[in-house]
C-alpha positions as CSV (number, residue, x, y, z in Angstrom):
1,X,135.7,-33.4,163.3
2,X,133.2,-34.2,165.7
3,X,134.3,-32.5,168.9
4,X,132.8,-33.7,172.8
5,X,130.7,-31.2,174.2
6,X,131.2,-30.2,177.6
7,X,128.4,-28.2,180.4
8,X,130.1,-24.3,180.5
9,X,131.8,-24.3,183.4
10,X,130.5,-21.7,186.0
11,X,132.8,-19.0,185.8
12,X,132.7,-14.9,185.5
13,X,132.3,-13.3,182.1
14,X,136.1,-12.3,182.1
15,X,137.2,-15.9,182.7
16,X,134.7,-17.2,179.9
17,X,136.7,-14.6,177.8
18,X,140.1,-15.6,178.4
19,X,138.8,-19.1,177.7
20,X,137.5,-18.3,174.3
21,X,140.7,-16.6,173.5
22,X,142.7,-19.6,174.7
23,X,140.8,-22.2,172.8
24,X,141.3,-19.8,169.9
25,X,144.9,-20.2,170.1
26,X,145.3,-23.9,170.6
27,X,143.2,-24.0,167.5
28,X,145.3,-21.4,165.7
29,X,148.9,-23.0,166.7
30,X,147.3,-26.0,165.6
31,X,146.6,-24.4,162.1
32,X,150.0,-23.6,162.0
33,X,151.4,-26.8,162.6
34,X,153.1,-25.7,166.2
35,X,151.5,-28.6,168.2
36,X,153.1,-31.7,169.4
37,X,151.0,-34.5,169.4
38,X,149.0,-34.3,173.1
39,X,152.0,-32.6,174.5
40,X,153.5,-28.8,175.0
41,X,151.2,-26.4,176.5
42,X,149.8,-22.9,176.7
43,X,148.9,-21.6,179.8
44,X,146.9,-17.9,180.3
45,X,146.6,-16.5,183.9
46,X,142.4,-16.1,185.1
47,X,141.8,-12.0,184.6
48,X,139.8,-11.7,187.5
49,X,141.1,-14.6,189.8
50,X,144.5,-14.3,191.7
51,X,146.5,-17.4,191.3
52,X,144.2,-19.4,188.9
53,X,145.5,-20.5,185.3
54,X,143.9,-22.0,182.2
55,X,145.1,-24.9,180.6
56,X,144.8,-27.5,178.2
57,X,143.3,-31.1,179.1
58,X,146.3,-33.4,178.9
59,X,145.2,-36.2,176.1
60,X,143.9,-34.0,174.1
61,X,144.6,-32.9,170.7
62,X,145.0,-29.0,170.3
63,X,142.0,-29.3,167.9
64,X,139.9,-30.5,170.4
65,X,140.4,-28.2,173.1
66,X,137.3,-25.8,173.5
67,X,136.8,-23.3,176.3
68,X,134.5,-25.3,178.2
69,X,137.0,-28.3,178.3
70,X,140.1,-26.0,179.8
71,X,141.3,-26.7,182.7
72,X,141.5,-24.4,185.9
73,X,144.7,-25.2,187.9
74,X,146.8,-23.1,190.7
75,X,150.2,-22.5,190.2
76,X,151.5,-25.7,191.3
77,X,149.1,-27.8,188.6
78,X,146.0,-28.6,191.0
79,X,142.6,-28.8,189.2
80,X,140.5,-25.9,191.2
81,X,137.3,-26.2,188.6
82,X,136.2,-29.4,188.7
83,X,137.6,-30.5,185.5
84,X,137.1,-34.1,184.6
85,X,140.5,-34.3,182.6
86,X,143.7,-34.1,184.1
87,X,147.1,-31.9,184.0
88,X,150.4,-32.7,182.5
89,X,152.0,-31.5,186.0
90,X,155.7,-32.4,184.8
91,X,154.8,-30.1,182.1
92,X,153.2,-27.0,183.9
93,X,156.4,-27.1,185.6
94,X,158.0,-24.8,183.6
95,X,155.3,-22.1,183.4
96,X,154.6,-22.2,186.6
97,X,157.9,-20.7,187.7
98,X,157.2,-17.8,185.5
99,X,153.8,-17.2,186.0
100,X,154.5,-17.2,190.3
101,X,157.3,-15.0,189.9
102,X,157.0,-12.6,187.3
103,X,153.4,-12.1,187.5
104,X,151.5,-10.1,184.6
105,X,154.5,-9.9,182.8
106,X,153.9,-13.4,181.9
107,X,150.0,-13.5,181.7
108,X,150.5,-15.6,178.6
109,X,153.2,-18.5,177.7
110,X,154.0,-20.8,175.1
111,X,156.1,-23.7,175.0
112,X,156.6,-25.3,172.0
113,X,158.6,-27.8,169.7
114,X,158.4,-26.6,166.5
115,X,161.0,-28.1,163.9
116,X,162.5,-24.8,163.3
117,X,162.5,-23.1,166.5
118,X,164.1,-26.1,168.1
119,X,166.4,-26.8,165.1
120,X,167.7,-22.8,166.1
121,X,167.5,-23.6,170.0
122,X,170.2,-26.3,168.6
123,X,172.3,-24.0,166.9
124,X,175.4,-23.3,169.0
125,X,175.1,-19.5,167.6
126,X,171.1,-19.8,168.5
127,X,169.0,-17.0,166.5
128,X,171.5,-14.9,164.4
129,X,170.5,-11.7,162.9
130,X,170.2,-12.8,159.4
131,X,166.6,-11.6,158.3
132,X,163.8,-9.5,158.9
133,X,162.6,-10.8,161.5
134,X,165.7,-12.3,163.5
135,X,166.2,-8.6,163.6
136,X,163.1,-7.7,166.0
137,X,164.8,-10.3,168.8
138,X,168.4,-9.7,168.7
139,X,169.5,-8.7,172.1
140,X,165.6,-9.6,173.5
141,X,165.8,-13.4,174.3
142,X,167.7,-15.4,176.6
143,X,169.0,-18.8,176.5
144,X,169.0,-21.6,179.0
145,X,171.5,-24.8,178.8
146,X,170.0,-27.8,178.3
147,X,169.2,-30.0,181.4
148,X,167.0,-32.6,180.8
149,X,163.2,-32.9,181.0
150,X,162.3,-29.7,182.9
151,X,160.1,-31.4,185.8
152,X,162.8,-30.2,188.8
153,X,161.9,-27.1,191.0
154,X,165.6,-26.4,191.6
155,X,166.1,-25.8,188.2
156,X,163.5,-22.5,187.9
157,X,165.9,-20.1,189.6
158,X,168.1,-20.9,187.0
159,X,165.4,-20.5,184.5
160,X,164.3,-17.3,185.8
161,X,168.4,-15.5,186.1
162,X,168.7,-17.0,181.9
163,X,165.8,-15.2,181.2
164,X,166.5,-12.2,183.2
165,X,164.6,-9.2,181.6
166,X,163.7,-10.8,178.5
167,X,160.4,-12.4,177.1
168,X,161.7,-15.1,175.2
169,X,163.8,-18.0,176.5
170,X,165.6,-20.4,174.0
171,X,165.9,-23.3,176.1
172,X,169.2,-24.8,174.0
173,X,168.3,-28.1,172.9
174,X,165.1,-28.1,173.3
175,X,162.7,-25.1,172.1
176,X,161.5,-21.5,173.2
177,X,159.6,-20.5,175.9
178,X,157.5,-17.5,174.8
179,X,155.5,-14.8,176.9
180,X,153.6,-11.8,177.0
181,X,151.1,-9.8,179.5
182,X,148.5,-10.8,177.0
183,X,148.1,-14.1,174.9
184,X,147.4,-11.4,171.9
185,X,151.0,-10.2,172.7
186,X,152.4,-13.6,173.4
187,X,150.3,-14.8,169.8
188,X,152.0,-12.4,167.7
189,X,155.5,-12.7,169.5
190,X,155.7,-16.6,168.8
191,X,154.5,-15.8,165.2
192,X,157.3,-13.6,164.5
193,X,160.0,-16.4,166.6
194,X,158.7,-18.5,164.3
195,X,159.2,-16.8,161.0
196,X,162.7,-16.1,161.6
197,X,163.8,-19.4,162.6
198,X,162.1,-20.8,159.6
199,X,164.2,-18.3,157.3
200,X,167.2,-18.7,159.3
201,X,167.0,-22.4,158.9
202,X,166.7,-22.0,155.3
203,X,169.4,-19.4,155.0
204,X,172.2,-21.4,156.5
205,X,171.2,-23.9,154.4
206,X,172.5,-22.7,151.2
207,X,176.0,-21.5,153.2
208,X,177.4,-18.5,154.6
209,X,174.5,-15.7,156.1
210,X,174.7,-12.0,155.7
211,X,174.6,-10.7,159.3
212,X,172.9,-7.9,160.2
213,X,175.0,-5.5,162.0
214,X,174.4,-4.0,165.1
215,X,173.6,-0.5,164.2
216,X,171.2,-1.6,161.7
217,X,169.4,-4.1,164.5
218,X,169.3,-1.1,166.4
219,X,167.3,1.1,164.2
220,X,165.1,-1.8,163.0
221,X,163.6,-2.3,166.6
222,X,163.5,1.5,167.0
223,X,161.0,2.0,164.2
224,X,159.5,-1.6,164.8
225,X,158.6,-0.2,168.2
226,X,156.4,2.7,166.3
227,X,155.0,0.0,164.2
228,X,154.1,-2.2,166.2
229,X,151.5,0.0,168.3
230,X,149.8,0.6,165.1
231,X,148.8,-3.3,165.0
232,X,147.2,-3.1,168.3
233,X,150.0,-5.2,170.1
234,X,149.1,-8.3,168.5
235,X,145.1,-7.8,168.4
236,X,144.8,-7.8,164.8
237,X,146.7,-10.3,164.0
238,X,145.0,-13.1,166.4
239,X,141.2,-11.6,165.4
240,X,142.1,-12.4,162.4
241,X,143.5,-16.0,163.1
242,X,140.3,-16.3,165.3
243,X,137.8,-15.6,162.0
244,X,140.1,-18.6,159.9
245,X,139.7,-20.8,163.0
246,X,136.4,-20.1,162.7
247,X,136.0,-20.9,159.0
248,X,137.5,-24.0,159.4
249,X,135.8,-25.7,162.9
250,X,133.8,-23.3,165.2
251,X,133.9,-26.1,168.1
252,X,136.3,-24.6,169.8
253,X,133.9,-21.7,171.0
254,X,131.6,-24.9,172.9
């Protein structure tokens, strides 16, 4: 696809970075069939500038986001680079209240409506321990009741006490709110949510689930722990969805 080129914004070498990496990953989710038509978002904090966030252009496809075309906004949605293209503000809504209150612990977030993370989200037992990978968030997630479009500030404190410790919110209803203190952390975190609500989905399908029990989730995440180092945290696994993006349209790097 022919994708509009846009002047490089003027920015430092760190923010050009984390806008190469973010274009990589709206490409990526749209690989994978997690976007939503022009809506849903993923937002990544500026490294080197306090209070300033990437995001995508609202309008816009996820293929035809590029790093020059992000958007700099503040935390409450303002446009502080001279973008052209506006912000979903109704929809920055929700990652703002993370990203002002919980700081580098939510560098990186995700929000999307994928058929099986929201089919789960739906589920009045939400994500059971009934695979593989259900097992790495059992006890890890939080979930927030359903109330509507999530455009009302009142509503963030309640956001913030469902998701308490966690990195993962299943907003009931709706779909998962995913972060991480890097979008190679938050990548690889959404990858595995979305694996086992796939399987999940499937499994219940054909009747009764074998659960997991608790003991066995507990040594599962022990040793996943170990693992998981040895993949760099995510790194490997978004390089290597960076080279297929690449394959397939290297536009996103404009």
């Amino acid at each position: 696809m022919a994708t509009q080129l846009h002047p490089k914004p003027q920015c430092s070498d760190a923010e050009w970075q984390a806008r190469l990496d973010l274009a990589a990953c709206y490409r990526i989710f749209d690989m994978l069939g997690w976007s939503e038509s022009i809506y849903n978002h993923i937002s990544l904090a500026v490294p080197d500038e306090e209070g300033a966030f990437l995001i995508n252009p609202f309008g816009l496809l996820y293929e035809e986001v590029t790093a020059s075309n992000l958007v700099k906004i503040d935390v409450d949605g303002n446009n502080i680079g001279g973008s052209p293209y506006m912000v979903n503000k109704a929809g920055f809504t929700q990652h703002a209240y993370f990203h002002r209150h919980l700081g580098e612990r939510a560098n990186a977030i995700c929000h999307v409506h994928t058929t099986a993370t929201m089919a789960v989200c739906s589920h009045k037992d939400g994500l059971l321990p009934t695979n593989f990978y259900a097992c790495n968030f059992q006890n890890q997630i939080g979930y927030h009741d359903f109330e509507g479009v999530t455009v009302r500030a009142e509503e963030g404190e309640r956001l913030l006490r469902n998701l308490g410790d966690k990195t993962v919110l299943m907003l009931r209803n709706h779909g998962p709110v995913v972060m991480d203190r890097t979008i190679q952390g938050m990548f690889v975190k959404m990858w595995a949510l979305q694996r086992a609500c796939e399987i999940q989905v499937a499994t219940l399908a054909q009747g009764e689930a074998q659960i997991v029990t608790q003991d066995v989730v507990d040594v599962h995440q022990r040793d996943l722990a170990v693992m998981t180092g040895q993949g760099g945290a995510g790194v490997f696994d978004f390089e290597a969805w960076k080279r297929k993006a690449d394959r397939k349209d290297d536009s996103w790097r404009n």
